[in-house]
Backbone bond lengths (Angstrom), bond angles and torsions (degrees), N, CA, C in turn:
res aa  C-N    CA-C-N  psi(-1)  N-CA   C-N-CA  omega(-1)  CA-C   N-CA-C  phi
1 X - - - 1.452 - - 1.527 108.79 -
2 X 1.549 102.85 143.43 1.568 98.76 -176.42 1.844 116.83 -125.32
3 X 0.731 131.66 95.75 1.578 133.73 -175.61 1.671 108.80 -81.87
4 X 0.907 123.11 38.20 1.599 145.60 141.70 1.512 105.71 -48.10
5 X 1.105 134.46 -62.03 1.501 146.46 176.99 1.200 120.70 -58.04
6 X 1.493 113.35 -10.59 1.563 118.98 -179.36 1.680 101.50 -117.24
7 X 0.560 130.42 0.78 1.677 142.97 -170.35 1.465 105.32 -71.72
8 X 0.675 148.66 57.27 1.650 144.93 -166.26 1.107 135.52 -80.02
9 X 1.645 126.58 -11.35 1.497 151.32 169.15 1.396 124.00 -147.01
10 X 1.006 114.64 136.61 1.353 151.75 -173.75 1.346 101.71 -70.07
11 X 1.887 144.76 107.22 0.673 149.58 166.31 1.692 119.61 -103.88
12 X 0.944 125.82 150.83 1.593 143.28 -155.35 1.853 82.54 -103.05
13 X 0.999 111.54 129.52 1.765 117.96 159.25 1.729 114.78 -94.65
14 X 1.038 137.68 110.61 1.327 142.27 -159.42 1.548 103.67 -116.42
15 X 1.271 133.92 109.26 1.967 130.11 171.59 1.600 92.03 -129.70
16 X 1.598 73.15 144.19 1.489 104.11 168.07 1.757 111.29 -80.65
17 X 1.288 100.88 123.52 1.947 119.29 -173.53 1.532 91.60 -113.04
18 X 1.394 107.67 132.06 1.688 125.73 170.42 1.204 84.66 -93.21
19 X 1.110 126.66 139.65 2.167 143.19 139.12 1.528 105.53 -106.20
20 X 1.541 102.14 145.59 1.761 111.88 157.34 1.658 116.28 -48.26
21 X 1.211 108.93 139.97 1.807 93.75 -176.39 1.585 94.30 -112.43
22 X 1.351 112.12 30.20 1.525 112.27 -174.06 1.515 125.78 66.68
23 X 1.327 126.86 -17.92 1.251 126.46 -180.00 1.181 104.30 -131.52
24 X 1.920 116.01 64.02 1.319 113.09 168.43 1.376 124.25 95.34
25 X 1.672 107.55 -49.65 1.320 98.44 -166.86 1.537 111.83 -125.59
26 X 1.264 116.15 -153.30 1.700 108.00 -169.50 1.200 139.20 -115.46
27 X 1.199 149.35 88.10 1.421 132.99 -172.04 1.570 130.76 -73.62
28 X 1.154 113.72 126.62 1.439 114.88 -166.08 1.438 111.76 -95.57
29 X 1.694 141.11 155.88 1.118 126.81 -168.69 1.597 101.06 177.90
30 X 1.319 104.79 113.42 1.869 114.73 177.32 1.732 106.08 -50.64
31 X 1.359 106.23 124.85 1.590 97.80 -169.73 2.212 78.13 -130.64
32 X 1.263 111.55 128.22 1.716 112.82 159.65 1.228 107.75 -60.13
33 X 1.370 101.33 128.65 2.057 98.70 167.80 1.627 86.28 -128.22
34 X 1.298 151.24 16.38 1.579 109.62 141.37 1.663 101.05 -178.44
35 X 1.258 122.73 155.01 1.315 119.75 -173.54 1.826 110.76 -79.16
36 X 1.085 139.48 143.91 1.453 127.45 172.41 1.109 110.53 -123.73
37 X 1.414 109.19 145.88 2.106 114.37 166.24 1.461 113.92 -72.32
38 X 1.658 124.72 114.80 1.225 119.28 176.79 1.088 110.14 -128.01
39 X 1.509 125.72 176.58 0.973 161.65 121.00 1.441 145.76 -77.44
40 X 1.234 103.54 106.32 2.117 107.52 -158.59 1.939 103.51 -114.12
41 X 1.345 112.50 106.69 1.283 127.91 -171.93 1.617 97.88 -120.45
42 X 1.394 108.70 156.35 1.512 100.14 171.50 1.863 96.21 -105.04
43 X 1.649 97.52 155.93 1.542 103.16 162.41 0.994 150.89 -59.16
44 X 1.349 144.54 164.82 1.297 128.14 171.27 1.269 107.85 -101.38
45 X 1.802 89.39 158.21 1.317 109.53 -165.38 1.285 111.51 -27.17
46 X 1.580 118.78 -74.15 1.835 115.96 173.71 0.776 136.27 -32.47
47 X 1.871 126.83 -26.58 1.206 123.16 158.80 1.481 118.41 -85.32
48 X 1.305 121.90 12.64 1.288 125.27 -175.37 1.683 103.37 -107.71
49 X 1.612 109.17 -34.12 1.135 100.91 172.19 1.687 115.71 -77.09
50 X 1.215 109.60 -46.06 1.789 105.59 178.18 1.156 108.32 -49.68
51 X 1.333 141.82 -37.39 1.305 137.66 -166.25 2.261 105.06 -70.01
52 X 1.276 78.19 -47.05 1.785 85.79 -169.74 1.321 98.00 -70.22
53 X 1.474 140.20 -52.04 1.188 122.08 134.72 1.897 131.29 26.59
54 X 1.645 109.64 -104.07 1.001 151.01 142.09 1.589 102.53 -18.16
55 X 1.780 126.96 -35.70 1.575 105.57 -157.97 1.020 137.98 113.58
56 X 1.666 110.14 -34.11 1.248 126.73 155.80 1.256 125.63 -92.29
57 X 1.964 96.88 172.23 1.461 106.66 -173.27 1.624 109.72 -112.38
58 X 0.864 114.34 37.33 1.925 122.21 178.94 1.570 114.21 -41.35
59 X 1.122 93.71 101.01 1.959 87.23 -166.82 1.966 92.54 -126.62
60 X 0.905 131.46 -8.98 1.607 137.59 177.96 1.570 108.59 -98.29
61 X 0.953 134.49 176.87 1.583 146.73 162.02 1.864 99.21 -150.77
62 X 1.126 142.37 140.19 1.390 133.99 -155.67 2.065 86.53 -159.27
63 X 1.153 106.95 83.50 1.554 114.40 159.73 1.564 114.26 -56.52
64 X 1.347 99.38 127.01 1.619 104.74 171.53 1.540 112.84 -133.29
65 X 1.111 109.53 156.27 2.015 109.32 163.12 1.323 94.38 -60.32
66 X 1.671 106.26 157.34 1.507 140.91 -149.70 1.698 75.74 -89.02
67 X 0.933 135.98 13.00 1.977 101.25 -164.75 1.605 88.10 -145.25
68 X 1.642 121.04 2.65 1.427 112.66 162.41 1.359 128.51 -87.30
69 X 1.470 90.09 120.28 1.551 111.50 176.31 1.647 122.40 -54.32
70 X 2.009 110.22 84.66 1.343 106.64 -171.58 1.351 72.65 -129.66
71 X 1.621 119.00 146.30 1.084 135.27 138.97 1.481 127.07 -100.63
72 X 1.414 125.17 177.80 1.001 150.58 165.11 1.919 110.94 -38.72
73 X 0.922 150.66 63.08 1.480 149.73 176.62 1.127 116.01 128.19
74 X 1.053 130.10 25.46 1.727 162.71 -128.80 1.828 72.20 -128.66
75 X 1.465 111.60 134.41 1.483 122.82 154.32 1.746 94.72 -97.30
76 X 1.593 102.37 162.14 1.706 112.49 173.66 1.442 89.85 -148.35
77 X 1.580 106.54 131.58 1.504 131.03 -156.57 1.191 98.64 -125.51
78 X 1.639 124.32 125.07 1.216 139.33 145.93 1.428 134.75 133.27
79 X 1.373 113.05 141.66 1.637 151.37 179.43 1.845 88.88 98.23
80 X 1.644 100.13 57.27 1.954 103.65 156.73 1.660 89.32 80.11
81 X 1.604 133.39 -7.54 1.352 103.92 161.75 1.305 133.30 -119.29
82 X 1.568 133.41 148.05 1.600 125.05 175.45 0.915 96.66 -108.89
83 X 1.477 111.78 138.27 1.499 141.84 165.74 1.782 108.76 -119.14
84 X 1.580 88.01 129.08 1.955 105.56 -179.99 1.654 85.00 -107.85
85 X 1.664 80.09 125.77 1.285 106.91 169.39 1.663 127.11 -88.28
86 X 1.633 117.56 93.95 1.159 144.94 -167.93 1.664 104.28 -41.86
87 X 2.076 106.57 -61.17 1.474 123.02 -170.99 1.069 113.83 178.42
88 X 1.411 131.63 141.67 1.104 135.10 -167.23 1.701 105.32 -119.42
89 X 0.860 102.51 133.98 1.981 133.37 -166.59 1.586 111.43 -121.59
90 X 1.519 117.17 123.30 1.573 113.33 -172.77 1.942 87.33 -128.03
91 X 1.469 111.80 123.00 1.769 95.18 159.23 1.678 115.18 -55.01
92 X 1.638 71.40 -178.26 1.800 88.65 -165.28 1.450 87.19 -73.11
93 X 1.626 168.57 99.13 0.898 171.13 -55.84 1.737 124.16 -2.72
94 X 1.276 103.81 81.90 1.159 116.72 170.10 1.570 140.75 -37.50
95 X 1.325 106.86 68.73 1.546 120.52 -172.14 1.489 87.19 -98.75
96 X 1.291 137.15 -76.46 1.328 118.06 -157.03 1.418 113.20 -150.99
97 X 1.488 119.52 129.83 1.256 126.18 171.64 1.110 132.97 -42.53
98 X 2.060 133.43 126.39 1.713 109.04 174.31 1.375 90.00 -113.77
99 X 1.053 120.23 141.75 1.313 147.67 134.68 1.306 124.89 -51.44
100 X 1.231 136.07 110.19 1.761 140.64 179.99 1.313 108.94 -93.20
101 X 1.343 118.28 91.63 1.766 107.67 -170.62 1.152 100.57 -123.50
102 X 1.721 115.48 177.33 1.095 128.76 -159.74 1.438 106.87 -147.52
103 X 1.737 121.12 118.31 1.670 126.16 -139.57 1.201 81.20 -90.06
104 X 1.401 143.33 139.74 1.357 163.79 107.20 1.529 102.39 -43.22
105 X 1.129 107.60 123.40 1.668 132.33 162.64 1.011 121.43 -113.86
106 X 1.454 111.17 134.24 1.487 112.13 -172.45 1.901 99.85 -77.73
107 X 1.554 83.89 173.66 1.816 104.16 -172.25 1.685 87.64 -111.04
108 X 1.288 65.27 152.26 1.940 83.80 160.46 1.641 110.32 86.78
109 X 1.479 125.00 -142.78 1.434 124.45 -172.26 1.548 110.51 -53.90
């Protein structure tokens, strides 16, 4: 099965990279390493309650192909929204990755 056909936006992959800052210690800094085909649905209720539950605020679901490189704290950028990526979950037949994220909204205007 292929969910290629449901993919509908183009998401930005965003990770946090530590570098040496030369004196010992580390500087951290969101660097994009690759664009992905997604799909951004919100959850259902049950997964909205287990999550709040749990601590979290899981309010996105973000479908990807099985072979995109999203991890766990991974931001996903685009058309004006960021999504923090909570965890990523594949069924026991690997058609396509979900992503459990959580929409960051900007402040202000």
């Amino acid at each position: 099965m292929d969910i290629t056909h449901l993919l509908n936006r183009t998401l930005q992959v965003w990770r946090i990279v530590a570098t040496d800052d030369g004196a010992g210690g580390q500087d951290t800094t969101l660097v994009r390493q690759a664009d992905a085909a997604a799909k951004v649905d919100q959850p259902s209720a049950a997964e909205r309650t287990l999550a709040a539950q749990a601590g979290s605020e899981h309010t996105h679901n973000v479908y990807l192909q099985p072979t995109a490189d999203v991890r766990r704290g991974d931001e996903l950028r685009g058309d004006g929204q960021t999504f923090r990526v909570l965890s990523v979950v594949q069924p026991s037949a690997p058609i396509y990755s979900k992503a459990e994220c959580q929409l960051i909204q900007k402040e202000g205007t």
